[in-house]
C-alpha positions as semicolon CSV with decimal commas, in nm:
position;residue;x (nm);y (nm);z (nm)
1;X;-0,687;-4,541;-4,021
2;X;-0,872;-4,288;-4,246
3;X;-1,261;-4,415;-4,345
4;X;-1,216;-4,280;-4,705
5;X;-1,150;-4,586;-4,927
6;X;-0,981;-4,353;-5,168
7;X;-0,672;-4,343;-4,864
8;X;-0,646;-4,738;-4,845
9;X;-0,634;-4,903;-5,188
10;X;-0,233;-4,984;-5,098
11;X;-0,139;-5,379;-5,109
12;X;-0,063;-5,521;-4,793
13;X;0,277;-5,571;-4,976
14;X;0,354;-5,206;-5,033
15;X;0,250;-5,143;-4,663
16;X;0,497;-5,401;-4,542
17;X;0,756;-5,276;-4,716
18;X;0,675;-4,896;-4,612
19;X;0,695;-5,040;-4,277
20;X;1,029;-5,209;-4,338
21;X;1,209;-4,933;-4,460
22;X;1,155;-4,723;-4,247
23;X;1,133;-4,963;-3,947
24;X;1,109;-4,724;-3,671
25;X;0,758;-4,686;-3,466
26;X;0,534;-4,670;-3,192
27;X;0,413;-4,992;-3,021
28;X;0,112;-4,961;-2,832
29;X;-0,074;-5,195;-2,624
30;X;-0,320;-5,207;-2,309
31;X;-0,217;-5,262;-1,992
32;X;-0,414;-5,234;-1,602
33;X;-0,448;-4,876;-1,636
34;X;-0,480;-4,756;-1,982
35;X;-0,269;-4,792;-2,289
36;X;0,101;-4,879;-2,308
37;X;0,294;-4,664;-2,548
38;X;0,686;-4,735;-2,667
39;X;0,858;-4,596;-2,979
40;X;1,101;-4,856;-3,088
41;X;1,314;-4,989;-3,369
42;X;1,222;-5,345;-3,538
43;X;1,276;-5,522;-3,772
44;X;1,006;-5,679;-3,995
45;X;1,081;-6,006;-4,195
46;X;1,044;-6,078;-4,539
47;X;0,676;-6,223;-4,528
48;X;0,572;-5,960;-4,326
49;X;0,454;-6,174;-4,091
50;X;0,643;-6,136;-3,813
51;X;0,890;-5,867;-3,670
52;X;1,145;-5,823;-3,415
53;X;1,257;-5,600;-3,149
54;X;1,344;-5,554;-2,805
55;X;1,254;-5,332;-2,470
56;X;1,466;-5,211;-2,179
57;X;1,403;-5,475;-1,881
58;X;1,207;-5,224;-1,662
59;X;0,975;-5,146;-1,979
60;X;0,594;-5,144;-1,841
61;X;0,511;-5,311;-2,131
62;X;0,697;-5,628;-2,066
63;X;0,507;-5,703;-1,739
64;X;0,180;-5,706;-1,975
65;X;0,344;-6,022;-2,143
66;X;0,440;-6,232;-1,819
67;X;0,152;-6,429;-1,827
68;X;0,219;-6,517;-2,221
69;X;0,157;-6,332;-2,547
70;X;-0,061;-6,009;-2,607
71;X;-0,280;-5,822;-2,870
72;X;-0,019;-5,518;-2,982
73;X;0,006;-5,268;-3,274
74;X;0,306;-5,099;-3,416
75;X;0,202;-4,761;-3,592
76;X;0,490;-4,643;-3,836
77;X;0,445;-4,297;-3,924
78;X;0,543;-4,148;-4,271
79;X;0,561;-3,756;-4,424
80;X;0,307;-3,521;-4,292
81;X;0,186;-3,223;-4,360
82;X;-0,063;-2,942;-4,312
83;X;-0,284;-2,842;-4,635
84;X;-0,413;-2,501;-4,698
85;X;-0,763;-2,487;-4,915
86;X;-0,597;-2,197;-5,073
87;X;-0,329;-2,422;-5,231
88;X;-0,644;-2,586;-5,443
89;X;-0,749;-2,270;-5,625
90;X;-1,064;-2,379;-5,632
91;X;-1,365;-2,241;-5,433
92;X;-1,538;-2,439;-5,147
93;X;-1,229;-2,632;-4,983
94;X;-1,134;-2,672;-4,613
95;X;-0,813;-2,717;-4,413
96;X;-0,685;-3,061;-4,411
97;X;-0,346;-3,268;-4,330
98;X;-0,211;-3,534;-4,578
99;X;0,010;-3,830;-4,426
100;X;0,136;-4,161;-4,470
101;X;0,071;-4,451;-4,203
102;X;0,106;-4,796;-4,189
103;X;-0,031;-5,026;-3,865
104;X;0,106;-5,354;-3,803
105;X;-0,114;-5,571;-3,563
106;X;-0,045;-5,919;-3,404
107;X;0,031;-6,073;-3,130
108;X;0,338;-5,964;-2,907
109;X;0,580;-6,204;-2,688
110;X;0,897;-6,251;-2,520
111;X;1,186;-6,455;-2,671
112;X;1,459;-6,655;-2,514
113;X;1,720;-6,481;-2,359
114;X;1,948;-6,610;-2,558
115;X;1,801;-6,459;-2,863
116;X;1,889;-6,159;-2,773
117;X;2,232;-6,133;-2,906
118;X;2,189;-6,259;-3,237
119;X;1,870;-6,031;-3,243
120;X;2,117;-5,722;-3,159
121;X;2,365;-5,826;-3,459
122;X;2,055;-5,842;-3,706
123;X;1,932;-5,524;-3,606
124;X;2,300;-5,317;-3,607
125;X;2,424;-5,516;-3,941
126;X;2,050;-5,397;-4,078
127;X;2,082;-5,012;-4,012
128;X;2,486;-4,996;-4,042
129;X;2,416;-5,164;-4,446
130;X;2,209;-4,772;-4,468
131;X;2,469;-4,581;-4,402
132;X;2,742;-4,522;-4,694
133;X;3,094;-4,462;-4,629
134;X;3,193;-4,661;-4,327
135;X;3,269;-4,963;-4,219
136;X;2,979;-5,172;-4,030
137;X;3,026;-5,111;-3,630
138;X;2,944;-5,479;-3,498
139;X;2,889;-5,613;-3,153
140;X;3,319;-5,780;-3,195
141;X;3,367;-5,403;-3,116
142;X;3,257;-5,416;-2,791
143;X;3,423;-5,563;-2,483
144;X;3,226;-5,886;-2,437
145;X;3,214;-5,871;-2,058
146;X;3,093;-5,540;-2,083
147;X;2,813;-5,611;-2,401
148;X;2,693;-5,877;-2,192
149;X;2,624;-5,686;-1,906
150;X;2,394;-5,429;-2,122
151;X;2,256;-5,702;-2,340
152;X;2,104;-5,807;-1,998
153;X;1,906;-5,456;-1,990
154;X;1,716;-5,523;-2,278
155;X;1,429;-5,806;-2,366
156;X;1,407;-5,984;-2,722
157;X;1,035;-5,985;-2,827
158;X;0,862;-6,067;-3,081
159;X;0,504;-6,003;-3,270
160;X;0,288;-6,227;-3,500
161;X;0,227;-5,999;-3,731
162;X;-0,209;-6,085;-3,858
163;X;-0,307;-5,782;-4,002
164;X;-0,166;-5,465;-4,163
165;X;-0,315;-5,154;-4,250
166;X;-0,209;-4,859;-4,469
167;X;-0,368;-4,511;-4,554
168;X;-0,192;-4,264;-4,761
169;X;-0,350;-3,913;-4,791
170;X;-0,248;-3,753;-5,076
171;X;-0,489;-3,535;-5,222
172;X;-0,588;-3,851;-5,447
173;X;-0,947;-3,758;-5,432
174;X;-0,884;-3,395;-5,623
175;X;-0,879;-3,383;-5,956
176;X;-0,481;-3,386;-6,073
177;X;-0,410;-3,026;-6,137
178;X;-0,584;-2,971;-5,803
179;X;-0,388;-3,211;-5,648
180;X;-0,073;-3,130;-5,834
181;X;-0,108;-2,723;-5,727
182;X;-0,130;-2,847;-5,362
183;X;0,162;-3,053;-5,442
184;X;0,420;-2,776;-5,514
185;X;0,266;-2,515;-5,250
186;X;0,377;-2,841;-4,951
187;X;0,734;-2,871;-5,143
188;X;0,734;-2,496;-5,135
189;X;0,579;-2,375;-4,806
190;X;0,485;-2,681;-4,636
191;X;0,485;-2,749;-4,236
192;X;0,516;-3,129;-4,092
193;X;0,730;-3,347;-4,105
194;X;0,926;-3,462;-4,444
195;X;0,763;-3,226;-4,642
196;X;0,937;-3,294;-4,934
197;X;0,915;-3,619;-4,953
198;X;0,529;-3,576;-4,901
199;X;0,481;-3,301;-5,180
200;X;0,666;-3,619;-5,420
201;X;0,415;-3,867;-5,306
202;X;0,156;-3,678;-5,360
203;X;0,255;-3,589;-5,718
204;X;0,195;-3,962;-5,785
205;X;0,166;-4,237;-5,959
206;X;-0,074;-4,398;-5,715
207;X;-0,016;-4,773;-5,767
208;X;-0,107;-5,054;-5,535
């Protein structure tokens, strides 16, 4: 997360919900030899206190939680996006790279099993609901002797979610026509990721 305070002053609320709708990230914890990385789907509940998702069997990461549950962080990763000091027009500036980022930390374990089915329909029946003009593709579509045998592939986990984290770097700390100049160059000209969506955020308002 970025030290300047002017990057954090999100609620833990809007975080959450950043993190929900988008609800794609990397999950990261240590194991014997260094850090475990995955970049997985999940699905984060209401409170925003505790998520869900799952791992292929032969994962790394799920012979860190044999023994029981582990410290973890999910990092979900908004727009992006280099900023030229010439964008400013104003003297005295340096290169810089605005971005959105929410981390979710907690504690990470494996469920049941069982779970893992009704886990599966939540997730589909979640992402199918974004996408307009079909009809919902379900687990019924699948031949069940043939779901069950790649249902046992993956592992249900999931994390106690204790402490989120949020930084959103969006030229905040310029003054607004600054900031709003820099904003229309990255809609214009930008390079990242999402651009567009970036050069909006940036353009404000900044609420909690």
């Amino acid at each position: 997360m970025h030290p300047n305070p002017a990057f954090r002053k999100s609620s833990d609320t809007r975080n959450r919900d950043y993190a929900r709708e988008r609800g794609f990230g990397v999950l990261s914890l240590n194991g014997s030899h260094g850090p475990l990385i995955s970049h997985v789907p999940f699905l984060l509940n209401a409170e925003g206190d505790s998520l869900d998702l799952h791992l292929v069997r032969s994962n790394p990461i799920l012979r860190q939680l044999k023994d029981g549950a582990q410290p973890a962080v999910i990092a979900v990763a908004g727009p992006d996006g280099y900023v030229s000091p010439d964008w400013y027009e104003v003297p005295d500036q340096v290169p810089t790279w605005n971005y959105v980022a929410v981390h979710l930390r907690g504690m990470l374990d494996v469920l049941p099993q069982e779970a893992m089915h009704e886990m599966l329909n939540r997730q589909s029946a979640h992402f199918e609901a974004l996408l307009p003009h079909k009809t919902p593709w379900t687990t019924d579509k699948m031949t069940p002797e043939v779901l069950e045998s790649m249902m046992r592939q993956i592992v249900p986990c999931r994390m106690a979610v204790t402490t989120t984290e949020g930084t959103w770097k969006l030229n905040q700390n310029k003054p607004d026509d600054v900031r709003l100049r820099a904003a229309d160059q990255m809609e214009a000209f930008g390079t990242g990721s999402e651009v567009r969506l970036l050069a909006a955020l940036m353009r404000g308002p900044f609420s909690p």
